[in-house]
N, C-alpha and C positions, 0 to 999 in steps of 0.2 A: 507704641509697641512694635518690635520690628516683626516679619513676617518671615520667621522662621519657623519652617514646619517637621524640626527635626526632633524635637521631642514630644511630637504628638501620637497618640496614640503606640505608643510605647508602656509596655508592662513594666509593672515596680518589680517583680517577683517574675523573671521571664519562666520561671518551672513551674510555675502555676500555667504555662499556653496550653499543654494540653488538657487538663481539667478544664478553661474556659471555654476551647474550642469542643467541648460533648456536654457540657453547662449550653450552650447557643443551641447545639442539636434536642437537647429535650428541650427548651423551649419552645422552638419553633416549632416542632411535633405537638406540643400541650395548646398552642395558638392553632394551629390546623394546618401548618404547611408541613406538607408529607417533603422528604426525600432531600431536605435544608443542605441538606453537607454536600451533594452534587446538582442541586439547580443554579442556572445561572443568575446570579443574585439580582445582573441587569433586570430578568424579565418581569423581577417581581416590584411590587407598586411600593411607596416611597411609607405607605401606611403599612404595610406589610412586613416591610424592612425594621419600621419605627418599633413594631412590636415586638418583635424580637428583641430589639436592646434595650426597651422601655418595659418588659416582663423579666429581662434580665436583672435588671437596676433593682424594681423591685422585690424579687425574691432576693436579692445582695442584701436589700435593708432590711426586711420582713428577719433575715437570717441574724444578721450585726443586730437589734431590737430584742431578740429572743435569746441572744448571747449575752447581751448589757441584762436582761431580766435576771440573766442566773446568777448574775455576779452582787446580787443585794445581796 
């Protein structure tokens, strides 16, 4: 696999960035880090960070799960 890293982390839907970038602020607020959208993301711990796009993921699926429910 070559090592190219230009389509990584790139949005399918780029007009969804701002809805995900205030999606990451409440989460990391509902996790406990106050003030997410101006701390330096260096300072915070690598479990910290984890949280935040691993409570993201799964409120995505919790949401996509409860969409498939409605659609019997």
């Amino acid at each position: 696999m070559p090592n190219n890293k230009t389509g990584r982390n790139q949005l399918v839907v780029p007009e969804a960035k701002q809805g995900l970038e205030q999606f990451k602020y409440e989460v990391a607020n509902e996790v406990g880090i106050a003030n997410y959208q101006t701390v330096d993301k260096g300072t915070l711990t690598s479990r910290q960070n984890g949280y935040v796009g691993g409570f993201m993921v799964k409120h995505m699926v919790e949401a996509y799960e409860r969409n498939l429910a409605g659609r019997q």
